[in-house]
C-alpha positions as CSV (number, residue, x, y, z in Angstrom):
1,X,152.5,71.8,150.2
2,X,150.3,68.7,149.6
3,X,147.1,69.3,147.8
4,X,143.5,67.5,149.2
5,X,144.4,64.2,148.1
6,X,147.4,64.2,150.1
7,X,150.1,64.1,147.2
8,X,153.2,66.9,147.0
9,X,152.4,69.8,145.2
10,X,154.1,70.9,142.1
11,X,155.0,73.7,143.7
12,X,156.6,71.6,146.7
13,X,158.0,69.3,144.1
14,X,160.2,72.2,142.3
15,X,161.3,73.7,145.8
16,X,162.9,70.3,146.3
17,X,164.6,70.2,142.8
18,X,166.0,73.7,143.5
19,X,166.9,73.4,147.2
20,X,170.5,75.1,147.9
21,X,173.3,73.3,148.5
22,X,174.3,75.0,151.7
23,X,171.3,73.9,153.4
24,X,170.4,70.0,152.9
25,X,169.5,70.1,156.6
26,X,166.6,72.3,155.7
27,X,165.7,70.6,152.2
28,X,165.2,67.3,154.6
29,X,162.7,69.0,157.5
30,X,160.9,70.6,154.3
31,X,160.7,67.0,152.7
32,X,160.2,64.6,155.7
33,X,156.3,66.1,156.2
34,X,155.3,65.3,152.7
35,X,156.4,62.0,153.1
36,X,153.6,59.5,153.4
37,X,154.0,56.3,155.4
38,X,156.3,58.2,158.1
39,X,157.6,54.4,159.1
40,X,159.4,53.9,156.1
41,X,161.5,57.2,156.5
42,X,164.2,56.3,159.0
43,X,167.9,57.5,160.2
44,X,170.6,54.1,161.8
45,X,173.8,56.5,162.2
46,X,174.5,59.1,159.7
47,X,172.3,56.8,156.8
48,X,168.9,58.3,155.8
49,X,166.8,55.5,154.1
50,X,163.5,55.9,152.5
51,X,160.7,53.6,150.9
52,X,158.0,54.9,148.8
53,X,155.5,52.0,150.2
54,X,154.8,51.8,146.0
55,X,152.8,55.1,146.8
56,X,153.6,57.9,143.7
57,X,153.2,60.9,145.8
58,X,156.6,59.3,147.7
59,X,157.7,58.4,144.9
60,X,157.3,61.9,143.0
61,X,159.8,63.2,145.9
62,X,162.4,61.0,145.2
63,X,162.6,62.0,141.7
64,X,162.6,65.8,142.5
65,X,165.3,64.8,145.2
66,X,167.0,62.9,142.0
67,X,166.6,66.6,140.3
68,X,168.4,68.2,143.2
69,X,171.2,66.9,141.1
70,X,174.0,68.3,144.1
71,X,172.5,66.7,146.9
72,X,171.6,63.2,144.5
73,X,175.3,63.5,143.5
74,X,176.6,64.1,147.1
75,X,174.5,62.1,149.2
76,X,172.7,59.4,147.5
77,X,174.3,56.0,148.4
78,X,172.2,53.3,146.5
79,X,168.3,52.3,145.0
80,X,167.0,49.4,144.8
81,X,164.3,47.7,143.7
82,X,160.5,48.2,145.4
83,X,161.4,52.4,146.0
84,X,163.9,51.8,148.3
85,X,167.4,54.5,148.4
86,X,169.6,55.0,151.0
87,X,171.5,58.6,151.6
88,X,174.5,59.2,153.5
89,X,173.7,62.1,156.0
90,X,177.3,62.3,157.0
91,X,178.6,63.6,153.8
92,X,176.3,67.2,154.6
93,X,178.3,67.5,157.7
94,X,181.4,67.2,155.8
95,X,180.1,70.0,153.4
96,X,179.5,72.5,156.8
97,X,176.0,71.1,157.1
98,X,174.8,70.8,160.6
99,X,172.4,68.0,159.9
């Protein structure tokens, strides 16, 4: 799902944008491997935070995360500045996720 220069696919890209909500669990394993910079992807308790590292290909998932409009809506806590959000994980399990 990444091409030879190492960036997401398109394809990859719209499989995040369209990942069902009954499975956020799955929609991060599928994500966390395209992620480049593997250090600034990170769990402290039920809070997910990511940072692009200023790279596009990162920051190309976030916005197709952003188009997963249910999960952005559900889960996305705060952005800041430099590529930086935070998600809170908790609010899957809530939703009968077993993340």
């Amino acid at each position: 799902m990444l091409d030879d220069d190492g960036y997401p696919t398109e394809e990859a890209l719209k499989r995040i944008e369209e990942w069902p909500h009954t499975d956020w669990t799955g929609l991060l394993a599928f994500t966390q491997p395209l992620w480049s910079y593997p250090d600034r992807w990170w769990t402290e308790g039920d809070v997910l935070n990511l940072s692009t590292g200023g790279w596009s290909g990162n920051e190309d998932i976030i916005r197709a995360m952003q188009g997963n409009r249910t999960f952005w809506a559900i889960c996305w806590i705060s952005s800041r500045r430099g590529g930086w959000c935070e998600f809170d994980l908790s609010r899957m399990k809530r939703m009968g996720e077993k993340g």
